[in-house]
C-alpha positions in Angstrom: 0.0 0.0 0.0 1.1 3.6 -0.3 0.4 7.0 1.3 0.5 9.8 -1.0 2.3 7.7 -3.3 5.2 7.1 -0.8 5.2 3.2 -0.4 4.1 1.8 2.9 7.3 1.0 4.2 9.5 4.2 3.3 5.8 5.7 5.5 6.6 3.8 8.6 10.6 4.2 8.6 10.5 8.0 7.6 8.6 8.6 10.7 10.9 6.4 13.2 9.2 2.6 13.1 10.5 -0.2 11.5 8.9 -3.7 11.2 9.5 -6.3 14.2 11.9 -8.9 12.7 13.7 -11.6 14.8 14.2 -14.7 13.0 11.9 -13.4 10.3 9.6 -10.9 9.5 6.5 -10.7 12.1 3.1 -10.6 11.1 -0.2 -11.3 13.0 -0.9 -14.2 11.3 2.5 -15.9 12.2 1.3 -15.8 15.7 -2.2 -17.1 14.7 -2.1 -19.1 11.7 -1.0 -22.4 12.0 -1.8 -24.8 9.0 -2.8 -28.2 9.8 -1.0 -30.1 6.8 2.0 -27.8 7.2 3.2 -24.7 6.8 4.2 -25.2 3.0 3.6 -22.5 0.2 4.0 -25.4 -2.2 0.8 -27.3 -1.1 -2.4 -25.5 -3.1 -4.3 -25.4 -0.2 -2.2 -23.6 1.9 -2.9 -20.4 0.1 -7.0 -21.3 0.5 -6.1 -21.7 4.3 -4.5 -18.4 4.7 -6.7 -16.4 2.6 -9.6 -17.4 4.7 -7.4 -16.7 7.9 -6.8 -12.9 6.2 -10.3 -12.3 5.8 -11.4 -13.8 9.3 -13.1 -10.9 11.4 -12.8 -8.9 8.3 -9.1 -8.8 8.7 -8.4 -8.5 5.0 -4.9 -8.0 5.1 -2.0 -8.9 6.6 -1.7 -7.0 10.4 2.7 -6.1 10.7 4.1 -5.9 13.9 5.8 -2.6 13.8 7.7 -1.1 16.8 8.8 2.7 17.3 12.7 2.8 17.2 13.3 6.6 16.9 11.9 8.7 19.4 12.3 12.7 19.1 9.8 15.4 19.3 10.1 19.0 18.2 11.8 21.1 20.2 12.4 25.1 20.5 15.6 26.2 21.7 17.0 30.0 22.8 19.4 32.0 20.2 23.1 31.2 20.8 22.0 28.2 22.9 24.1 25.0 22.3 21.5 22.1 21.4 23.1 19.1 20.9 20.6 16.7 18.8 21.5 13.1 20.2 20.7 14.7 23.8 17.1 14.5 22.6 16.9 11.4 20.9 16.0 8.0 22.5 16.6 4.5 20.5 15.3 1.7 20.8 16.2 -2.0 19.0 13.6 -3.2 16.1 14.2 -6.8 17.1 12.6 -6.3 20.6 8.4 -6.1 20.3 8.1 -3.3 22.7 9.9 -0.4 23.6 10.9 -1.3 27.2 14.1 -0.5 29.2 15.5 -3.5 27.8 15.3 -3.0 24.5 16.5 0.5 24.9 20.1 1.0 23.0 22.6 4.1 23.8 22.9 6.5 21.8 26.0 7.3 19.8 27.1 9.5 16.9 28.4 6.4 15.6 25.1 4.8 15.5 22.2 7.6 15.1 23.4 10.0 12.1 22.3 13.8 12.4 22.0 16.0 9.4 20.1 19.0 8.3 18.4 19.7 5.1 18.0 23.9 5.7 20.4 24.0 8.9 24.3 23.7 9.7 25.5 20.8 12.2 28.6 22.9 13.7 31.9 20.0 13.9 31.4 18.9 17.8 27.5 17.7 16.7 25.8 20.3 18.0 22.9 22.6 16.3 23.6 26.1 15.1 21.6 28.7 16.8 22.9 31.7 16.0 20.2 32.9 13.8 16.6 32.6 14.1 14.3 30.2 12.1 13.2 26.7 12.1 15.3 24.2 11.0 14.7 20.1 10.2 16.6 18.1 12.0 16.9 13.9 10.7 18.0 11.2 12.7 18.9 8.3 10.8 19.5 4.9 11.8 20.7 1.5 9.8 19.0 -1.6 11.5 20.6 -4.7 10.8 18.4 -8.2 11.2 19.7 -11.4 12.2 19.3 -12.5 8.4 21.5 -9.6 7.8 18.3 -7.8 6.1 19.6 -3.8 6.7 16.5 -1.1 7.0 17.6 2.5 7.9 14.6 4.2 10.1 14.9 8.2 10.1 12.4 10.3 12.2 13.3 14.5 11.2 11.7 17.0 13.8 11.8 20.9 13.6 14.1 22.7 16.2 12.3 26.6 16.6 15.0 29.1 17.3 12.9 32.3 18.1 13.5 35.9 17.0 14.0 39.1 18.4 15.3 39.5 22.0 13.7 38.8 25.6 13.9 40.6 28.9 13.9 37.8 30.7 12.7 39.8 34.3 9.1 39.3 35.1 6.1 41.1 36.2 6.5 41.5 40.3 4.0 42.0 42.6 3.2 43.1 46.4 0.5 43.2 48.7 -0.3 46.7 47.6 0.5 46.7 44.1 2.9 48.9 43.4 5.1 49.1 40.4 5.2 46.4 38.1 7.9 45.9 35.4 7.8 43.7 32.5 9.9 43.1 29.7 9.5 43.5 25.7 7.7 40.4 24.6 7.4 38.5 21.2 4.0 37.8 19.8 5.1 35.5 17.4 5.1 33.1 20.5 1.4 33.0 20.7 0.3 32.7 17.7 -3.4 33.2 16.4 -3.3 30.1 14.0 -0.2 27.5 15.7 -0.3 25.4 12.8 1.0 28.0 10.8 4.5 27.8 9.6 5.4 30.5 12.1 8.3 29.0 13.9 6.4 28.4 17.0 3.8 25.1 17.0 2.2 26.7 20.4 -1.3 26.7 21.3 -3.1 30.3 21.0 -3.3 29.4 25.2 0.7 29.0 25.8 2.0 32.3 27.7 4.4 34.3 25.8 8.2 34.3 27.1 9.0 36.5 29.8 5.4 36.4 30.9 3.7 35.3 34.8 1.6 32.4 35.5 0.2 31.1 38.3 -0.8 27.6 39.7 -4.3 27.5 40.5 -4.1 23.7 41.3 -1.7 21.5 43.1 1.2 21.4 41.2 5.1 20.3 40.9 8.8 21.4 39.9 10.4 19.5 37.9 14.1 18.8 36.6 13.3 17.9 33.2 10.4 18.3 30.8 9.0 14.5 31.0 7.6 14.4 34.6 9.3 11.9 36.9 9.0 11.4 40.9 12.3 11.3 41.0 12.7 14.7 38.9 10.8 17.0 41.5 12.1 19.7 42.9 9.3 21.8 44.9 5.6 21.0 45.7 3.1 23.9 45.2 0.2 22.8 46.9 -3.7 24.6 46.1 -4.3 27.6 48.0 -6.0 30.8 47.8 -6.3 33.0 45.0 -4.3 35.6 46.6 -1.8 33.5 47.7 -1.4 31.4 44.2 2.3 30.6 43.1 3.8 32.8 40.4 6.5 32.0 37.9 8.2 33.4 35.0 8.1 31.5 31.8 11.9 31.3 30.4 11.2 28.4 27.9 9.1 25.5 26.3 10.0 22.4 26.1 8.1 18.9 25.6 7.6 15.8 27.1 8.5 12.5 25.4 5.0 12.1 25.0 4.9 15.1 23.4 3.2 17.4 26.3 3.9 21.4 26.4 5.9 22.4 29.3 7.0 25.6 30.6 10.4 26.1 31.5 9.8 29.2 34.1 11.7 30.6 37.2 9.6 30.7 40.6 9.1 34.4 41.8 7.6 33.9 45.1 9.7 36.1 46.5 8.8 36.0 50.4 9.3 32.1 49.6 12.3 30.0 50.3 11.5 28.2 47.3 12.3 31.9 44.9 14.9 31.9 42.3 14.7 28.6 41.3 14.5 26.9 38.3 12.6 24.0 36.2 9.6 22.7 34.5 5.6 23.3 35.3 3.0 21.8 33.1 1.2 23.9 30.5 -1.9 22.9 31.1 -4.2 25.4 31.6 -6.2 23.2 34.6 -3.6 23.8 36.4 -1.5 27.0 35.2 -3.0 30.3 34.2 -1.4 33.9 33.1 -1.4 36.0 36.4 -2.5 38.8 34.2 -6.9 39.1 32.7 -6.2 38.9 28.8 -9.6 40.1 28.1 -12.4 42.8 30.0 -15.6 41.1 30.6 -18.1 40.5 33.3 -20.0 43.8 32.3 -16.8 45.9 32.7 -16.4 45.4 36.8 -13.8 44.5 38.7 -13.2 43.9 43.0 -10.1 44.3 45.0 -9.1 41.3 46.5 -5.6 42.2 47.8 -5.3 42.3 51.4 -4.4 46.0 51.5 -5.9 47.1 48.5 -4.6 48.4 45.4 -3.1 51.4 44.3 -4.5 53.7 41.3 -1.9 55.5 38.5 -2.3 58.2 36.2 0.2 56.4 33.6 -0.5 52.5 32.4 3.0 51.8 33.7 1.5 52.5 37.2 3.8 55.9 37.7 1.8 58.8 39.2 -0.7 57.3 42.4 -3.7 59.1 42.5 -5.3 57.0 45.1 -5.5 53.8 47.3 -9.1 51.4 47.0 -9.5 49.6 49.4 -10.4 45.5 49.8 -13.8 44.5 48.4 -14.2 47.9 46.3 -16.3 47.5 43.3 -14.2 49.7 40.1 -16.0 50.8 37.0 -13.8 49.7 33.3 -13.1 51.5 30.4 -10.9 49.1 28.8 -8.0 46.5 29.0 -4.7 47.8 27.9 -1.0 46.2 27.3 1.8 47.7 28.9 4.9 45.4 28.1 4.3 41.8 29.0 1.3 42.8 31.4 -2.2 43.9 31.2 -3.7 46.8 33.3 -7.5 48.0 33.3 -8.0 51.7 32.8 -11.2 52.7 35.2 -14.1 55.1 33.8 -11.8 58.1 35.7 -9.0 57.7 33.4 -6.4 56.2 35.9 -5.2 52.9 35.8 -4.8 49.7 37.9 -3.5 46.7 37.9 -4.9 43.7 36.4 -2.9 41.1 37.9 -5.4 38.0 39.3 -4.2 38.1 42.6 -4.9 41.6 43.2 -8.6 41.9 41.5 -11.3 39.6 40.3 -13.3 40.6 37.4 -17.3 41.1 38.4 -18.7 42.2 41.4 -17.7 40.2 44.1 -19.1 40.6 47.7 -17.6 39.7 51.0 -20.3 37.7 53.3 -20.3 38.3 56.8 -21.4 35.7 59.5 -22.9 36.8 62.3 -23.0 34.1 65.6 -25.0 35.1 68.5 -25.9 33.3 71.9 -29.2 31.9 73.3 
């Protein structure tokens, strides 16, 4: 069979697999089929007997036992950053029928080959970064059966190295909402259509780099980008809305299994847990931007933070007019930008902030409980 005209087999090796082949080639009917006068091609009614066990169940064709050798994903790497391709590469061997630990074979220049069609593979192996685009990396790898049948398996995966430059300092925050500084962002990291040849492959959710976000669920810290026990580094429990986790995002990266991560840098900075750095999921049940993207709820917002929130003349929060107070109900005009963060400009002209922590959007009430005695 063929897909788009590529035959079946160049399909399956292009895109890492490779058939299972110990002593010979393994099909579904080889563990099925068994032919009571004997397993001979030569008798007429062998063909009969396996043409009827082909179409059994509706079969209609033979079922290959295929196994996944090369296993990559895309990846997006920071300008100037050495990315060495065989660091991100796992193989496994085609004789084995499952990818287990066992069957799992080191990887070597010698015996996984990395080229590029539109990039440059500096001497020591490593990617070049230097200059922003998206380049097509192939791994390429010659199996050899015990019947000394050779198949070479390639899987090629696209390595984004963003544009432009990041300030890398994020938005900070304190229980009365001063100042908040944020760095130049690049939009081109949240794109409006991901599957766009944009360089990026992100969701129109994923925060932009240099951006907050906050766990609003139970979360960990992690070492690397595929999630292990053994790979945590903090535990961020649930709590509060006010008192929610906050990180920088300084990266992406991906699981094996191909999940988004965040690479970020916690920023809880009363915490003894600030400053350091790893993976969060990307998921947005669990990780949000600190900052409203959008003005809704009919335009009303309520201070949440402890001691209130302060109001500006400017959008970058220079100029205090005033100080409202927990619980205060504020009147919108509109969302605006201001760097990497968002700020809501009341119906007085000055502005506030619009970090989640600080305000909710709507008019939320506190309920009071009175007790009283008999």
């Amino acid at each position: 069979s063929a897909n788009n005209g590529q035959p079946f087999w160049d399909m399956l090796q292009s895109r890492g697999y490779a058939p299972v082949w110990t002593n010979r080639l393994l099909t579904y009917e080889s563990f099925t089929a068994g032919y009571p006068g004997g397993s001979t091609p030569t008798d007429p009614d062998y063909f009969k007997y396996m043409r009827d066990i082909l179409n059994h169940n509706g079969i209609g064709g033979i079922n290959w036992q295929v196994v996944k050798v090369l296993v990559a994903d895309n990846a997006t790497v920071t300008r100037n950053t050495k990315w060495n391709p065989l660091d991100h590469v796992t193989l496994y061997d085609p004789k084995q029928q499952n990818n287990s630990t066992a069957a799992e074979i080191p990887v070597t220049k010698d015996n996984v080959k990395v080229t590029s069609n539109n990039g440059h593979i500096n001497s020591d192996g490593t990617l070049d970064t230097s200059t922003p685009g998206v380049y097509n990396v192939t791994y390429t790898y010659e199996a050899v059966y015990s019947d000394s049948v050779k198949r070479t398996i390639s899987k090629t995966i696209q390595v984004t190295v963003p544009g432009g430059s990041h300030n890398n300092g994020g938005s900070s925050t304190n229980s009365n909402a001063g100042n908040e500084n944020g760095g130049s962002g690049n939009s081109s990291w949240n794109p409006t259509t991901p599957s766009n040849p944009n360089g990026t492959g992100l969701p129109n959710y994923a925060a932009v780099k240099g951006a907050a976000v906050y766990a609003t669920k139970t979360i960990y810290l992690y070492k690397d980008a595929t999630f292990r026990k053994t790979q945590r580094i903090v535990k961020y429990p649930k709590v509060k809305r006010t008192d929610r986790p906050m990180f920088v995002v300084t990266g992406y990266s991906r699981s094996n299994g191909g999940a988004l991560r965040y690479k970020v840098r916690d920023v809880n900075h009363k915490s003894k847990t600030a400053g350091k750095v790893g993976y969060i999921t990307a998921n947005r049940n669990y990780v949000e931007n600190v900052y409203y993207q959008s003005a809704r709820w009919n335009k009303k917002i309520t201070v949440i933070a402890k001691n209130g929130i302060h109001a500006y003349k400017n959008k970058n929060l220079t100029g205090r007019t005033k100080t409202y107070k927990k619980w205060t109900i504020l009147n919108v005009k509109r969302l605006v930008k201001h760097n990497l963060t968002t700020r809501y400009q009341l119906k007085n002209g000055d502005y506030v902030t619009a970090n989640k922590k600080l305000v909710i959007e709507g008019e939320s009430h506190r309920i009071v409980v009175m007790s009283y005695k008999k």
